[in-house]
N, C-alpha and C positions, 0 to 999 in steps of 0.2 A: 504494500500500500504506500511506504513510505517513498518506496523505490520509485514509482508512478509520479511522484509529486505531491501524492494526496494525503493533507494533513488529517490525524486521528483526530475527532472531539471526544468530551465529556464520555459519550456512551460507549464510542470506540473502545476507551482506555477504560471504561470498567466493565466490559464482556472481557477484553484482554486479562485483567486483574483477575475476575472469577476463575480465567481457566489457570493462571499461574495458582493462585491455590491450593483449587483440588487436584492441579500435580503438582505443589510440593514446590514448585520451582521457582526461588527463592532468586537465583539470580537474576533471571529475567523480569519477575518480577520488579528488581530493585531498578534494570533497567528502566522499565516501563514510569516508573515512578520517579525518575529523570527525567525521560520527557515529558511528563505534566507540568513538570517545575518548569522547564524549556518555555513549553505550551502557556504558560498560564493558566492551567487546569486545575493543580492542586486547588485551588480555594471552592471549586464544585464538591455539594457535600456528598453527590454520587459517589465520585471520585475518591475523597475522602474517606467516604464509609467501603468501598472496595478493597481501597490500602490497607486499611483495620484489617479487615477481615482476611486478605493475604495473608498480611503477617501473622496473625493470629494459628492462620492454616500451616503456615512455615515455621511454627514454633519459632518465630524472632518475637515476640512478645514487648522488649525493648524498644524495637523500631514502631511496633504497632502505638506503646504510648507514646510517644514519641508522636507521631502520626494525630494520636486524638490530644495528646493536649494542647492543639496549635487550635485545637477549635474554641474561639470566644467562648462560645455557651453551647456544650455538645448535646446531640439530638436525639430523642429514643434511639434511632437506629444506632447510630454511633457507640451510643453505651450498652445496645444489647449485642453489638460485634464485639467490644472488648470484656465486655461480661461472657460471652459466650469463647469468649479465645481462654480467658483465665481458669473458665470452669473446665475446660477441657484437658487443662495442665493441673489442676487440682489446687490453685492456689484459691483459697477460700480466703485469705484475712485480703486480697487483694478483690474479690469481688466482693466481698462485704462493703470495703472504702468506696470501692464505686458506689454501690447500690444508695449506701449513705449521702454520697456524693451528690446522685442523681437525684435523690428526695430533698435535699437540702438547695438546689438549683430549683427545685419545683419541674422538673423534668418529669412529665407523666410515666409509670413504668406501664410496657406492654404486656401481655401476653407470656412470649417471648422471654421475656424478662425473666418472669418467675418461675417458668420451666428452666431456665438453663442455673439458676437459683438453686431450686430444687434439687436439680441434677447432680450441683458438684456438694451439696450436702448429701445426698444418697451415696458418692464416691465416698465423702471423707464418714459417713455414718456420722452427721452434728445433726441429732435430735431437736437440740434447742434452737439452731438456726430453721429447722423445720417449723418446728412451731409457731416463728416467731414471723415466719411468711406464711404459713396457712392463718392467722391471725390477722394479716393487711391483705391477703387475700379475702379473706370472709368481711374486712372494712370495705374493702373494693366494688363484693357485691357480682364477682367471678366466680366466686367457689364450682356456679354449676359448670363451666366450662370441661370440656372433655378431657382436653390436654393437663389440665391442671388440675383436675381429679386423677389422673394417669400418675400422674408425676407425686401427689403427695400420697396416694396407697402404695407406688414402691419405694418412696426413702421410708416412707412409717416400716413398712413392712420388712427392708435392710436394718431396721434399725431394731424391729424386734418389737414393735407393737403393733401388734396386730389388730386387734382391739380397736386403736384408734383408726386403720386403714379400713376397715370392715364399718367405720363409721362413715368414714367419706365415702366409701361405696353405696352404705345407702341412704346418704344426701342428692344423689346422682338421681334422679329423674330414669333417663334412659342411656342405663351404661351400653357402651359398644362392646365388641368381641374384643379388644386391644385392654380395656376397661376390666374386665370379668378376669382375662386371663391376668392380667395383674395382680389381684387380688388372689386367685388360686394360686399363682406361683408363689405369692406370700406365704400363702398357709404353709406350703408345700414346702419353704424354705425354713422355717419355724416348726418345721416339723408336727404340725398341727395338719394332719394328715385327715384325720376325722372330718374337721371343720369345712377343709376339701373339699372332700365328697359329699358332706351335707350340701354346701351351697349348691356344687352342682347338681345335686337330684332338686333341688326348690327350683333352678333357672328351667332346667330340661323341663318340668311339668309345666314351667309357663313360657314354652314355646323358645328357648335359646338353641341356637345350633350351631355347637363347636369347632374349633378348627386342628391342626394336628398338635400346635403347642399346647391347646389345651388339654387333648389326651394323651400327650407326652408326660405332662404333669401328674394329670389325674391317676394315669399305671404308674407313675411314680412313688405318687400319695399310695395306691394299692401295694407297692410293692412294698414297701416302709410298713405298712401294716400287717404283711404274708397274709395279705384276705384273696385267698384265692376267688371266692364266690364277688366280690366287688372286680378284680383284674379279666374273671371271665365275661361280665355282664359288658367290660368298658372294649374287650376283645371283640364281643359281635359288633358293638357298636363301631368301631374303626374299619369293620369288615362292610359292615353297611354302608358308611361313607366314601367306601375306597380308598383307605387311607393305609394298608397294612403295609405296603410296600415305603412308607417314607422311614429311611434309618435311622431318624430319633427316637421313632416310635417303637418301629421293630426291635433295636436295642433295652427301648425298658418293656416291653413286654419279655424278653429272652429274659431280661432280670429280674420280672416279677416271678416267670417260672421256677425260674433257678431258688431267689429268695423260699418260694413254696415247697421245696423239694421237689418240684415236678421236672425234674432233668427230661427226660424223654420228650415231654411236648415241648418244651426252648430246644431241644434239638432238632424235632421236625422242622419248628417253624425258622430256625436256622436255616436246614438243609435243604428248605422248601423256595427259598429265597437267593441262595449266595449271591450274596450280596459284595462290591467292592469297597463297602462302608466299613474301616477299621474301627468303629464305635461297635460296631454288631458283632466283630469277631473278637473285639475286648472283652463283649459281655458272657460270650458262650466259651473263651476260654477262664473266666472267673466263675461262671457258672459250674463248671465242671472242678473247677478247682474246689470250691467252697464245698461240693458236693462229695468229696472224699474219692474222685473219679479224676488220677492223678495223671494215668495214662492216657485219658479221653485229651484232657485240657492240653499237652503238651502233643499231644498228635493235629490238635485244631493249629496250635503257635506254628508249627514246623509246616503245617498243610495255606498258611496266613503266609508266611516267606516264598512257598514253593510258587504262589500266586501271584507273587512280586509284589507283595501289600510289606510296606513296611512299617514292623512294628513301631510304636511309641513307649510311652511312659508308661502305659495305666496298662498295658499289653505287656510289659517284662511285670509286674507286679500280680499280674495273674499267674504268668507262667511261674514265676520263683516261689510264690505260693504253694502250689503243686509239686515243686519239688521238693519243698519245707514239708508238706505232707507226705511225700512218698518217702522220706529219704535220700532223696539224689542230691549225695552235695558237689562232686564233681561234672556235673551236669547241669544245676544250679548257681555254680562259682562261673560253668562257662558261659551262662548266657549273661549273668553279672558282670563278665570283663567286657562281654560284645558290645555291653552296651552304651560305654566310651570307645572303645575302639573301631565299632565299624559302622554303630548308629547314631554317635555321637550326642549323644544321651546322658545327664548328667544323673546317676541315679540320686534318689531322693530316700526319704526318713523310711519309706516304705519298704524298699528294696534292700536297704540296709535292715530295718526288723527281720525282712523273711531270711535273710544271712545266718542271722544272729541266731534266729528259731531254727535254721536248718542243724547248726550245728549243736544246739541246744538240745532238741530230740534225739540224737544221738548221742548224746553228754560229752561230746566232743569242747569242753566247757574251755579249757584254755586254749584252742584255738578259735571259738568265738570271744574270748578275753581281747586277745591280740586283736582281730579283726576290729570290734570295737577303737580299742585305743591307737588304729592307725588308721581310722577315717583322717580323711582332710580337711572336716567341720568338728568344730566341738560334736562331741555327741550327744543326742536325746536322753533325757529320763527315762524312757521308753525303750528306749536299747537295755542299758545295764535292768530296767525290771525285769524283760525279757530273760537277761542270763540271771536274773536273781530266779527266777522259778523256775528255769531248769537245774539253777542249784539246790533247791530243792527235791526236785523228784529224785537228783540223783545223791542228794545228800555231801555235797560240796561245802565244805564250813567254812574255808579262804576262800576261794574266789566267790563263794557268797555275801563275808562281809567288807569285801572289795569292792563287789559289786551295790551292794544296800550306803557301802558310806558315799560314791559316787552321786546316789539318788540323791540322799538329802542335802548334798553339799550344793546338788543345783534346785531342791525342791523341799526343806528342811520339813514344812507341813504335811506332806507326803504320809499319809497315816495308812497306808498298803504295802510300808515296807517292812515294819516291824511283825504284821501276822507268818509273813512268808519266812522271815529270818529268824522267831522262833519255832517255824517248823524245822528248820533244818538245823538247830541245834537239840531242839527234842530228839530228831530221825536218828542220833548219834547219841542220845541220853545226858545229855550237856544241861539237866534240871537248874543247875546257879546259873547259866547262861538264859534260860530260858523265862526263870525267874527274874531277872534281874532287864530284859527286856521288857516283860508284861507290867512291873514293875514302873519304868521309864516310862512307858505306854501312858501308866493310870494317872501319876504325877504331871504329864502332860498335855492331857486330854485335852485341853481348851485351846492347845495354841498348834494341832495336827486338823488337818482339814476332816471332816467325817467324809467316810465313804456310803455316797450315795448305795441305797437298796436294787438287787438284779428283781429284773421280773421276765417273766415268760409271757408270749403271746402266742394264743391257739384261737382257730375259729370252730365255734359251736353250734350248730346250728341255725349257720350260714352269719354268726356273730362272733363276736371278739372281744372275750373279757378280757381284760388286764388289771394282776395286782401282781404282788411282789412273792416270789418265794410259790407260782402256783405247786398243786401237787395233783396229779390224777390219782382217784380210785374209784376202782370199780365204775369207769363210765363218767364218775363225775366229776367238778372242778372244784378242788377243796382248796380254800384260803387258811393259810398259818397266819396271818394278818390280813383280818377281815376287816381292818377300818375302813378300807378301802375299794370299791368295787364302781365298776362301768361297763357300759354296754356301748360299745361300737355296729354302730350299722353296719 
């Protein structure tokens, strides 16, 4: 154009701007942004607000204020491009100053505004800055808006109240599909699983029709509860929609089977599919692994390579699994070297537990000592617990309280360390030592964290009690602590 003779205007140089942007391209852009100064264009608040938003998009941040402070008296758009640049870098105490900024100039906020508001409070999880904009929102007299009922049922619901997202939900008039799914992925992250599947059965009766995120969730929600009878009702219905073939979904159904004990159907509906989706063959070889079916799982990994699917993260953590259950440690050591070496794969806390457990089952106890103490990250709590109760089964008394003073030097309230470390000086009749623990225990009950109670979940006639400690007899669900009981749909 320029080459022609033909000068860029105004509009020119901010289609030009948008596309430097969304690629990134930070020099051209900065070009572009020379000739306006050339042009006499900078002072156009087009222009102006495109630059924002460039830099914004090129993570130059600096040049973008730079850019807005040259503005006399900046304009919504302008503060929702730099409010929307800072949110997306996480800097919160810098959008706040804006936001402050812009109320104190009398600059109306948009829309716009408080979505992107929203948004980097839902990143940084500040509850109180949530609040404190659903509060000038409900002064605003926005609340019904869509986007901005969207936006405070997922920072409520990141943040862990649910409670109050299930509030705004029904303030809503007429929530959308983007709306509803929000609010179940809440539950469903909050592990409030139940509340799920209630809401969905009240919407379905009053005529709502799902999309696949929402039964991705919802067999999520079933899967997290092993209700078989809820994951098969949500299986027709995805069959019904034609929806069985998308790999989010296929994935948590394979994981609701699996979770159920029902290996055989997640393998048909596997083998019914093959699928190129490495989510789907992560889940069927953790399925098989959880499942005590060690051979299964490490014949899917090796048949996932043969297909030129390369594994990941969550994919070695199934397979090492499987071989922490079967036994196989040199088998298990090699897919753990692979996985810097030829997948370039950094393993994680995970991969190192199934290590630790592999060698631990086999009371191979001081060479998972070693292994431990030559990771190249400090190591977890969670590791030495690991070799503290294999020092138990195997009645290890050193590398046991090697392993126990490790724990509490990184987690001193850790009150799971002491039942395990006097079993394994009882297993050796060590009574002063085991005394003298229980002892330590009772003097410092108050400042050891308590350990939360296990409980068991079974479905009952097509229901799911849960309390702590269940016990079957004879047919029926007997409670050792009956304070507590509930009925899951």
């Amino acid at each position: 154009m320029t080459r022609l003779g033909l000068q860029p205007d105004s509009f020119a140089c901010t289609s030009i701007l948008c596309c430097c942007g969304s690629l990134k391209a930070l020099t051209q852009g900065k070009q572009v942004h020379c000739y306006t100064i050339k042009a006499d264009l900078d002072s156009d608040g087009y222009v102006k607000n495109a630059l924002i938003d460039m830099y914004c998009k090129c993570s130059s941040l600096n040049d973008a204020r730079l850019v807005f402070d040259c503005f006399a008296k900046g304009s919504t758009v302008s503060y929702n491009a730099m409010i929307e640049g800072y949110s997306a870098h996480g800097e919160i105490k810098e959008v706040v100053r804006l936001f402050n900024s812009m109320r104190s100039r009398l600059v109306s906020p948009s829309i716009l505004t408080f979505v992107s508001i929203l948004g980097v409070s839902s990143e940084v999880l500040s509850f109180n800055l949530c609040r404190q904009i659903h509060n000038i929102v409900v002064k605003t007299g926005i609340l019904s808006n869509l986007s901005i009922g969207c936006a405070l049922i997922d920072v409520y619901a990141k943040c862990g109240f649910t409670s109050d997202a299930r509030l705004v939900f029904d303030l809503i008039a007429e929530p959308d599909l983007v709306i509803t799914n929000a609010i179940i992925l809440g539950y469903t992250g909050n592990s409030q699983n139940k509340e799920a599947l209630r809401l969905f059965q009240h919407l379905w009766v009053n005529g709502f029709t799902p999309d696949k995120l929402t039964f991705a969730s919802l067999i999520t929600a079933a899967s997290n509860l092993t209700s078989i009878f809820n994951g098969l009702q949500l299986h027709n219905l995805v069959i019904k929609f034609s929806l069985s073939l998308d790999p989010h979904i296929l994935s948590a159904l394979i994981d609701l089977y699996g979770k159920c004990g029902c290996v055989k159907e997640a393998s048909v509906l596997f083998n019914s599919t093959r699928t190129t989706d490495v989510v789907c063959w992560n889940s069927m070889i953790s399925t098989y692994a959880q499942n005590g079916q060690a051979e299964e799982s490490i014949r899917v990994f090796n048949q996932m390579r043969e297909d030129d699917l390369n594994p990941n993260y969550v994919s070695f953590v199934g397979v090492l699994t499987a071989c922490a259950h079967a036994g196989l440690v040199e088998l298990g050591l090699c897919h753990y070297k692979s996985m810097k070496e030829k997948y370039n794969i950094e393993p994680g806390l995970e991969h190192h537990s199934s290590i630790v457990n592999l060698f631990g089952r086999l009371g191979r106890l001081n060479e998972a000592k070693d292994f431990i103490e030559q990771l190249p990250v400090q190591p977890a709590p969670v590791l030495w617990k690991s070799l503290l109760s294999a020092c138990r089964v195997f009645g290890n008394v050193e590398i046991g309280e090697h392993a126990a003073d490790k724990i509490l030097m990184m987690d001193p309230a850790d009150s799971g360390v002491y039942p395990l470390l006097s079993s394994i000086y009882a297993s050796k009749d060590m009574w002063d030592d085991v005394a003298r623990v229980r002892k330590f225990l009772n003097l410092n009950f108050q400042k050891v964290r308590k350990k939360e109670p296990g409980y068991s979940v079974i479905e009952v006639m097509k229901r799911i009690p849960v309390s702590d400690s269940d016990l079957l007899e004879d047919g029926h669900v007997w409670y050792r602590k009956s304070w507590w009981y509930r009925w899951f749909r």
